[in-house]
C-alpha positions in Angstrom: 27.5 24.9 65.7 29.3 22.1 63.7 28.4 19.8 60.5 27.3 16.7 61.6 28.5 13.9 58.6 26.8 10.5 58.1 28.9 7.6 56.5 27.4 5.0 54.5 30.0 2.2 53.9 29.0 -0.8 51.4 31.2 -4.4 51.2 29.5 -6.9 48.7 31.0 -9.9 47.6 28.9 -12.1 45.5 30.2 -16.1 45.0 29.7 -17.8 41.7 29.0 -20.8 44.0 28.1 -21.8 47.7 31.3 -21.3 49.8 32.3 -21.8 53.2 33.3 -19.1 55.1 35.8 -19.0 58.3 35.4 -16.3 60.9 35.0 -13.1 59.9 36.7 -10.3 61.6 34.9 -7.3 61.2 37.0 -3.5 62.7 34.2 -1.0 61.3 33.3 0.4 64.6 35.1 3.4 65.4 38.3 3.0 68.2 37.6 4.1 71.7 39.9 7.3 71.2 38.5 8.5 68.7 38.6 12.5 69.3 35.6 13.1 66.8 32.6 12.3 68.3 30.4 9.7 67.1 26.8 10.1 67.6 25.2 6.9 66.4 26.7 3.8 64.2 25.3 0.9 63.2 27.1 -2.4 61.3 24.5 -4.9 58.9 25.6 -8.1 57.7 23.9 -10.3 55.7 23.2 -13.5 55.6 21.3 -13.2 58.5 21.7 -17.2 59.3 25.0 -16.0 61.3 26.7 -15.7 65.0 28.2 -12.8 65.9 30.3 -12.0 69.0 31.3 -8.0 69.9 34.6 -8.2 71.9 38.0 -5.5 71.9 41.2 -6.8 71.1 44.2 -6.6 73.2 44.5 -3.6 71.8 41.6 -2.0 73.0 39.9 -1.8 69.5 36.3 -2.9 69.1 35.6 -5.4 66.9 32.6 -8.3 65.7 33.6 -12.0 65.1 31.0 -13.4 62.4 30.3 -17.0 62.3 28.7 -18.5 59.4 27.3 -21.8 59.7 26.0 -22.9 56.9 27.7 -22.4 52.8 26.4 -18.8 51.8 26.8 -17.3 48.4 27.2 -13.7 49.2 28.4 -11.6 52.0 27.0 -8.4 52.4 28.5 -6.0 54.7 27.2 -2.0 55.5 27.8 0.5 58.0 26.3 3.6 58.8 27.4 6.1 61.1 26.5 9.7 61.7 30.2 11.7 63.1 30.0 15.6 64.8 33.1 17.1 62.6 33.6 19.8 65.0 36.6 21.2 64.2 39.4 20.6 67.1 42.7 22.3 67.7 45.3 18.6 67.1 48.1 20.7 69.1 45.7 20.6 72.2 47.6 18.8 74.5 50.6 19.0 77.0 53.5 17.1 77.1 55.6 16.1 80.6 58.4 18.0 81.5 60.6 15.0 81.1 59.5 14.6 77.3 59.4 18.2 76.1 62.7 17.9 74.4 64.2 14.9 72.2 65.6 12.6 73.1 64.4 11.5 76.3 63.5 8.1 77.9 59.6 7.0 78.6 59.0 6.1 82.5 59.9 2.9 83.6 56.1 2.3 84.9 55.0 2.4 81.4 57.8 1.5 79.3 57.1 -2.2 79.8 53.0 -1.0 78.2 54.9 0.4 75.8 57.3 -1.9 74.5 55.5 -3.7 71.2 55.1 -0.3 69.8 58.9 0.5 70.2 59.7 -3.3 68.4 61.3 -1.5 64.9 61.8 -4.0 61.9 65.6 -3.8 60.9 66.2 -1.1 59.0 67.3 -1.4 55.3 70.1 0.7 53.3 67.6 3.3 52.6 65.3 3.6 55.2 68.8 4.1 57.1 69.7 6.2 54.6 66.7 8.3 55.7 66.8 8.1 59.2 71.4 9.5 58.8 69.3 12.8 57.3 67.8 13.7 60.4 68.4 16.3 62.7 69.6 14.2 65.6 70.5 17.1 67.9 68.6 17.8 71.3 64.9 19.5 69.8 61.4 20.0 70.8 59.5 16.7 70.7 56.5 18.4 69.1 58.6 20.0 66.3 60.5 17.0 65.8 57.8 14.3 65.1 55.8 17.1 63.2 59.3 17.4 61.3 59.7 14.0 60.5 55.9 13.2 59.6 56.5 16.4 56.4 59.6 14.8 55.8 58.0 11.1 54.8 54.8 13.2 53.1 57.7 15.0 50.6 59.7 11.9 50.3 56.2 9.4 49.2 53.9 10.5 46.2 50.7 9.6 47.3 48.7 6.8 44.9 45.6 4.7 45.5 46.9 1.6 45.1 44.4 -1.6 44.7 46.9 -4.5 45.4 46.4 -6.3 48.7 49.3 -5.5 51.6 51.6 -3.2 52.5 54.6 -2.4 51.5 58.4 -2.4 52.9 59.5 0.9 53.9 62.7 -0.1 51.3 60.0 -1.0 48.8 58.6 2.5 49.5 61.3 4.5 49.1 62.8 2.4 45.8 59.7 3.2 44.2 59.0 6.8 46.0 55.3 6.5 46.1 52.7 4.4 48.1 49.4 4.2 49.4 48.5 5.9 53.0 49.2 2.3 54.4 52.5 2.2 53.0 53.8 5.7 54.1 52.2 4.9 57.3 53.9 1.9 57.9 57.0 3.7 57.1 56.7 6.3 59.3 56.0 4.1 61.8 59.1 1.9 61.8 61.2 5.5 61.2 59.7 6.4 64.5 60.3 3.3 66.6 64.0 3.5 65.3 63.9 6.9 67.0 63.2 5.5 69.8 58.9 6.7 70.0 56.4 4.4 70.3 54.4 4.3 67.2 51.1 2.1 66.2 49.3 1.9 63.0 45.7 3.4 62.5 43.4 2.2 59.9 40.1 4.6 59.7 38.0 6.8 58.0 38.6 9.5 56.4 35.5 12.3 56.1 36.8 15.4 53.9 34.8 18.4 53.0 34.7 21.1 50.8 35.3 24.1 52.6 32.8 27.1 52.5 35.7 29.7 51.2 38.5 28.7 49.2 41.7 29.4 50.9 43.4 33.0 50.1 46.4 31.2 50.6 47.9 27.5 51.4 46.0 24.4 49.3 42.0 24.9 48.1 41.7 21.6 49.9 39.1 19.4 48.4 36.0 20.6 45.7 33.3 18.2 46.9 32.8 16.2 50.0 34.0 12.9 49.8 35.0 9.9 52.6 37.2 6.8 52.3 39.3 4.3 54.2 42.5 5.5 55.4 45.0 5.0 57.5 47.9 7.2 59.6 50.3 6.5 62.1 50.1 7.8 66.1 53.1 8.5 68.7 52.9 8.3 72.6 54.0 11.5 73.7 53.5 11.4 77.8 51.7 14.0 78.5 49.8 14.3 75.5 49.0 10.6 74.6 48.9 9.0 71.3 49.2 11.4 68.5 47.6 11.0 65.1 50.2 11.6 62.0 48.7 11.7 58.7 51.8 11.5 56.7 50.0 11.5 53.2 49.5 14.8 54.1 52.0 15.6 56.1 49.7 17.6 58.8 48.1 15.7 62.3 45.6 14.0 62.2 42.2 16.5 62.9 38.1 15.8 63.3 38.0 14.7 59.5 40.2 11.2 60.6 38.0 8.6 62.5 40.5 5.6 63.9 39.0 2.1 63.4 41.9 0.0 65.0 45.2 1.4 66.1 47.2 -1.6 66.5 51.1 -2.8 66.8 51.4 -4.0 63.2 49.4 -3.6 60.2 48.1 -6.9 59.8 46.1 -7.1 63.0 44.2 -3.6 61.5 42.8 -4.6 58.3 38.7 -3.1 58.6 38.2 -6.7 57.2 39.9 -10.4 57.7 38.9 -13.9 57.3 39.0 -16.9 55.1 36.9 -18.3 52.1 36.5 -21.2 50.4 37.3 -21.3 46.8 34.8 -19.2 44.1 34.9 -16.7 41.7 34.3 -12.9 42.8 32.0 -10.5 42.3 33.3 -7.5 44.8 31.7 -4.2 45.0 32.4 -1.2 47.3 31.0 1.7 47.8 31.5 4.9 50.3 28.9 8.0 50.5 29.1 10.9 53.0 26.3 13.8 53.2 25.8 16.7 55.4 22.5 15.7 57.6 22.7 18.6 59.7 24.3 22.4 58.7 23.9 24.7 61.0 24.5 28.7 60.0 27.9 29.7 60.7 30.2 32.4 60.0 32.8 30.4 57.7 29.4 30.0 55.6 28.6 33.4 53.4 25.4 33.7 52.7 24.0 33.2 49.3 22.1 35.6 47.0 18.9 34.4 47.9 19.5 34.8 51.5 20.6 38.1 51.2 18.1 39.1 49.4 15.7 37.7 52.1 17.3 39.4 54.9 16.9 42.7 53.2 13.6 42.5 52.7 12.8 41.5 56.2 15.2 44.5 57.1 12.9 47.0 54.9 9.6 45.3 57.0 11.3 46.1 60.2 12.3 49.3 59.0 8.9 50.2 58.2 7.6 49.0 61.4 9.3 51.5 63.2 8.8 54.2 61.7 5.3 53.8 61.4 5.6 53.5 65.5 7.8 56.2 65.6 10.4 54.4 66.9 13.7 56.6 66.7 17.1 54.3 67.3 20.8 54.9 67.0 23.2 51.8 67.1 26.7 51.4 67.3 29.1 48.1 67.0 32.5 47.0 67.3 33.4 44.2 65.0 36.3 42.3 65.8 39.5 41.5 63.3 42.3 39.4 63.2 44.9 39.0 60.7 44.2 36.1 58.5 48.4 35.0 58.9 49.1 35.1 61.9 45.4 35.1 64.5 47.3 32.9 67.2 50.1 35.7 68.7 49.0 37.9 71.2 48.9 41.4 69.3 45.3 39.6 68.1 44.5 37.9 71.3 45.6 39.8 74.8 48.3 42.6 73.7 46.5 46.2 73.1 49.5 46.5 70.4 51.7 44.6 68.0 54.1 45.0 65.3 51.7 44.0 62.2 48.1 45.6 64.0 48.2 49.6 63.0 50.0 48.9 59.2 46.7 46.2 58.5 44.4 48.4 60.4 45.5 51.4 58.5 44.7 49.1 55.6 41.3 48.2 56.4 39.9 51.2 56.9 41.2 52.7 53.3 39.4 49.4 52.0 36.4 50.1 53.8 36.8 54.1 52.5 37.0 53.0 48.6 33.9 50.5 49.6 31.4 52.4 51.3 32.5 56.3 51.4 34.9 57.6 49.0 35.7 61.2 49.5 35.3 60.3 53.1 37.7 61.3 55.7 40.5 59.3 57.9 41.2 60.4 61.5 43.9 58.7 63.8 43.6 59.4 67.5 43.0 58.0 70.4 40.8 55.3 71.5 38.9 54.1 74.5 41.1 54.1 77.9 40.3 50.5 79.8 41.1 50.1 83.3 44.3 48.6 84.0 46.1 50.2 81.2 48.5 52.6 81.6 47.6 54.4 78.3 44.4 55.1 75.3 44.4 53.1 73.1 44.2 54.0 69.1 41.2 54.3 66.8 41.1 55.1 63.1 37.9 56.2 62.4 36.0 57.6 59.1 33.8 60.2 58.3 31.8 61.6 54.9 29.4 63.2 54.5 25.2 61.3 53.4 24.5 63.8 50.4 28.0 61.6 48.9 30.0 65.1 48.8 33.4 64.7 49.1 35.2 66.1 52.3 38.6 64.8 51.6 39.5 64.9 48.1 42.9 64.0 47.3 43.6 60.4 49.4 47.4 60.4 48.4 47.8 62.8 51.5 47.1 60.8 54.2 49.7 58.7 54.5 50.0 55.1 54.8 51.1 53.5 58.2 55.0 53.2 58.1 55.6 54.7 55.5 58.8 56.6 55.4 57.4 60.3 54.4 60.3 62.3 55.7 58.1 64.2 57.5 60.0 65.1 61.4 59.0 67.6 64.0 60.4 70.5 61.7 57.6 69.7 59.4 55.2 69.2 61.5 55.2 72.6 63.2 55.7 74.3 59.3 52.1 72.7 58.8 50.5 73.2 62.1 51.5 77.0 62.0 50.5 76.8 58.2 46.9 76.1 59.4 46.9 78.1 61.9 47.5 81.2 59.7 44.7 79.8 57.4 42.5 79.8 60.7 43.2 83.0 61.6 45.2 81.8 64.8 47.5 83.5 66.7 51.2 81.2 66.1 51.8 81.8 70.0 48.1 79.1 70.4 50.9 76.1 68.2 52.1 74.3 71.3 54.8 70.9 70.3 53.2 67.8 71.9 55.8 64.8 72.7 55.6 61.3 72.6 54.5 59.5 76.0 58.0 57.6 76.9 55.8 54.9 78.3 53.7 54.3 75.4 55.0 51.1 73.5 53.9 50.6 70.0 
């Protein structure tokens, strides 16, 4: 179940006199592409007295032509839209065989489509300067553009900057700070020089507060917040145009909504036309709130909630035991490491290099939590067909009246840790116990390591 967002998106400018407007070119309805899905939008302008004309651009953008007849002495623009922000995986895609490695050459039955997004400005001393730095060698198409995207994020310190227009990649790179449009433009002309395809994406941007704070990486953002934005994309064949947010540095994901994704910046402005002569009065204003949060697992629940399950729990509880209802129940949650979920020890593989150490972790955690004194067994697990061998289980035991059966933790010892302990120890110990037991040393039989076993 996702969050489902709803934008509200204000333009107001206010005239100290009547003025005449040209037509207004209005790009608030999100792009065709976008990959977060849109569930309803609606666009309000005011005066009503007005024409208006939906069309797409060459471009394939939507956008509204607004025709104002008569003088007017304000114009009053709003937007609402309610976005699904499920979250999406941005490395979902393929890419052709031909265009898996850098450099390579786009098809000839497309390169003609492509060629106003190849069009690079000419390339100043230090935009230059920046491109010499780049690994130029034959590379992975993904990891180059990802590459190159971090590179322009570490290179421009992000500022909002209220002066109309964009500036030159030089101008960026003198001063070493921008707005999104400005690092975007620049990372677009540093990919066209590379020989990509590149356009420029003006949108919006929907960020919000995550239910955890990171254990490690950025918190990300305290409170949930939306505003214009822009980003650059790549055609990739195979995969299609690819959002870049280089004021992060990361691809764009289900938070960025595209508005127009055009050659050049000028044709993507969210808002373009001309005005007679007047004083001012502008105000702007952007809102976002959850209108529909569905429970999740991200999501702990709060005190209250807690508190509420219990006491249904205790209900239930009583209700069967009043009926006499006798139930056992077993379960087997499911963990991943928190670094690295994606490789197959967590996925597919039975076994990995990291899974025994953290699951030798967990359960001393769980131990200290719930049953201290308890006691850790290793042995083997459940046998599934198509395996050649059991797999492992650490369990733990103690006891309900809270007395101890293991008291001294320090000798179990930790997984991969370099005891000293060999075979020769192992049968001083086993034959140690069996004395204790009253066992005969004959009944202490070596057991070996299955060859086949791979751990």
């Amino acid at each position: 179940m996702s969050i489902k967002a709803a934008i509200h998106h204000l333009t107001h400018y206010k005239y100290d006199r009547p003025v005449v407007l040209g037509p207004q070119i209005i790009r608030l309805r999100p792009a065709p592409h976008s990959r977060t899905r849109v569930i309803s939008h609606s666009l309000r302008v005011s005066p009503g007295d007005h024409f208006v004309n939906h069309q797409q651009d060459p471009y394939g953008n939507w956008l509204a032509r607004f025709v104002f007849p008569e003088p007017v002495r304000e114009l009053k623009i709003e937007v609402d839209l309610v976005a699904d922000m499920t979250v999406y995986n941005p490395f979902d895609f393929f890419v052709e065989d031909t265009a898996e490695h850098w450099p390579f050459d786009y098809a000839e039955e497309i390169r003609p489509d492509l060629s106003i997004y190849l069009e690079a400005e000419p390339a100043g001393p230090r935009l230059q300067a920046f491109l010499d730095t780049l690994d130029k060698s034959r590379q992975r198409t993904v990891d180059m553009v990802v590459e190159i995207n971090r590179r322009v994020s570490a290179a421009v310190g992000y500022i909002i900057r209220m002066e109309p227009g964009v500036q030159t990649p030089e101008e960026t790179f003198e001063k070493c700070t921008g707005s999104c449009r400005d690092s975007s433009w620049l990372l677009v002309q540093a990919l066209r020089h590379l020989g990509l395809a590149a356009r420029f994406v003006s949108g919006y941007l929907i960020q919000l507060k995550p239910d955890l704070v990171a254990l490690d990486g950025p918190p990300g953002t305290d409170h949930d917040f939306t505003d214009l934005h822009a980003w650059a994309e790549v055609y990739i064949p195979g995969a299609g145009w690819i959002g870049l947010d280089p004021t992060s540095g990361l691809l764009a994901g289900e938070s960025h909504i595209p508005l127009a994704a055009t050659p050049h910046y000028r044709n993507a402005a969210p808002i373009s036309g001309m005005a007679s002569f007047a004083e001012v009065d502008f105000a702007f204003d952007m809102q976002v709130m959850r209108v529909a949060e569905h429970p999740r697992i991200t999501k702990p629940f709060s005190d209250e909630a807690w508190a509420a399950l219990d006491d249904l729990g205790r209900k239930v509880d009583a209700s069967l035991a009043a009926g006499d209802v006798r139930l056992t129940m077993g379960g087997e949650p499911t963990f991943v490491s928190i670094d690295d979920f994606e490789s197959a020890e967590w996925n597919t593989a039975a076994v990995g290099p990291m899974k025994r150490a953290l699951a030798d972790r967990l359960i001393r955690r769980l131990r200290d939590r719930f049953a201290p004194g308890g006691f850790l067994h290793y042995g083997q697990g459940k046998w599934y067909p198509g395996e050649s061998l059991p797999r492992w289980t650490f369990s733990l035991y103690w006891r309900r009246d809270g007395k101890p059966i293991w008291s001294d933790a320090a000798l179990v010892a930790e997984e991969g840790a370099d005891t000293g302990a060999g075979a020769k120890e192992a049968e001083t110990l086993l034959k140690a116990i069996a004395a204790e037991l009253d066992v005969a040393p004959a009944h202490v039989d070596p057991a070996f390591e299955d060859p086949d076993r791979k751990s």
